[in-house]
C-alpha positions as CSV (number, residue, x, y, z in Angstrom):
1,X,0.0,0.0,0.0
2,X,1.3,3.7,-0.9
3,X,-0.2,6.6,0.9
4,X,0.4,10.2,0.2
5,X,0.2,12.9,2.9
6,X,0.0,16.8,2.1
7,X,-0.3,19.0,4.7
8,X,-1.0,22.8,4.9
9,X,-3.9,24.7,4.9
10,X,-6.1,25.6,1.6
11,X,-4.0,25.9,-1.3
12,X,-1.0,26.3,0.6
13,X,1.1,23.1,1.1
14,X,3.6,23.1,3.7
15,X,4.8,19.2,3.5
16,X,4.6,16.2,1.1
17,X,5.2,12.6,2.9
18,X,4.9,9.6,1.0
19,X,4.8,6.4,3.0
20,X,4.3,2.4,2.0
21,X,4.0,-0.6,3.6
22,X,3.7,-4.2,2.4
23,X,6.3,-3.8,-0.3
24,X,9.4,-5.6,0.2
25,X,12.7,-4.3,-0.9
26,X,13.3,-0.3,-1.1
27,X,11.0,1.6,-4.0
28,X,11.5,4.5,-5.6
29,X,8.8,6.6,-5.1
30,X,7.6,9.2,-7.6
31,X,5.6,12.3,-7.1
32,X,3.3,13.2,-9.7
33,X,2.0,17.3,-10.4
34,X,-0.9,17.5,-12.7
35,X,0.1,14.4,-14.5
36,X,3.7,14.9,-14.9
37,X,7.0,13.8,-12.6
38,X,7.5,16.2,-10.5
39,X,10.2,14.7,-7.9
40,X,11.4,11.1,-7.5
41,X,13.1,9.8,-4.1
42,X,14.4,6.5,-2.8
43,X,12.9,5.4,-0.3
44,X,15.7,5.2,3.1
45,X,17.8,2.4,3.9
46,X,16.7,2.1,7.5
47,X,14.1,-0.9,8.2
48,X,12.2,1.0,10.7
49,X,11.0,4.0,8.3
50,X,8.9,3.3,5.1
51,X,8.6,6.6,3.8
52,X,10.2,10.1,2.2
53,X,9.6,13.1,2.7
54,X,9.7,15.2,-0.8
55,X,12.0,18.5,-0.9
56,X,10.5,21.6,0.4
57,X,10.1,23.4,-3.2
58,X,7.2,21.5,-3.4
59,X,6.1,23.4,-0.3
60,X,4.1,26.5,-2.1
61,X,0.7,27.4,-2.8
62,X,-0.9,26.0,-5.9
63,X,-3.2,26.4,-8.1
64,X,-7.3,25.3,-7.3
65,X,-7.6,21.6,-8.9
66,X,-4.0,21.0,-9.2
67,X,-3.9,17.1,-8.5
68,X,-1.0,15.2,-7.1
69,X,-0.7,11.2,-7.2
70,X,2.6,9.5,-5.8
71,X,3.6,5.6,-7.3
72,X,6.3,3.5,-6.4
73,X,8.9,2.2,-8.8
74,X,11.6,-0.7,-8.3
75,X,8.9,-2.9,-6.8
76,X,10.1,-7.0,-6.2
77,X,7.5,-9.3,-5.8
78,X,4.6,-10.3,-7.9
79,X,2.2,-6.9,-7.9
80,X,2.4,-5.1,-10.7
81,X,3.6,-1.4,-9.0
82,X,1.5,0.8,-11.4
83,X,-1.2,-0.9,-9.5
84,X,-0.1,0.8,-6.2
85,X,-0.1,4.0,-7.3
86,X,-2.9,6.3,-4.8
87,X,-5.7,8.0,-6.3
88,X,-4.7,11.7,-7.4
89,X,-5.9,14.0,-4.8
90,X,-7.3,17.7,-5.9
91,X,-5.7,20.9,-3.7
92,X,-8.5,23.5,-3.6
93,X,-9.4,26.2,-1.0
């Protein structure tokens, strides 16, 4: 399972956390901006945290509908990763 967390109030983000659990190895995981790749980030090398937290130029205000989805990439195992991706979320005020 991948989760993204976006915190901040209204159209102003102040953090972007991606997190997964139930995939072995370490994925990549890629944030995505209205459709496109906007920062990609391996996940850490430590056992006890499953997660990364995406630089803080992403911390801005956007735009009203802007969506952002995060999928993992360098998945083992026998799920397809494309199929963990989260559902694109919507930033509005």
């Amino acid at each position: 399972m991948v989760c993204l967390e976006v915190k901040g109030t209204g159209r102003t983000v102040s953090s972007i956390y991606g997190r997964f659990t139930g995939i072995s190895g370490k994925p990549k995981l890629t944030l995505y901006i209205n459709g496109k790749p906007a920062s990609s980030k391996k996940s850490p090398k430590s056992e006890d945290d499953h997660g990364v937290c995406f630089p803080a130029k992403f911390n801005k205000k956007y735009a009203n509908g802007t969506t952002m989805r995060l999928c993992p990439s360098e998945v083992t195992g026998d799920i397809a990763a494309k199929s963990l991706c989260t559902t694109p979320i919507k930033i509005h005020s």
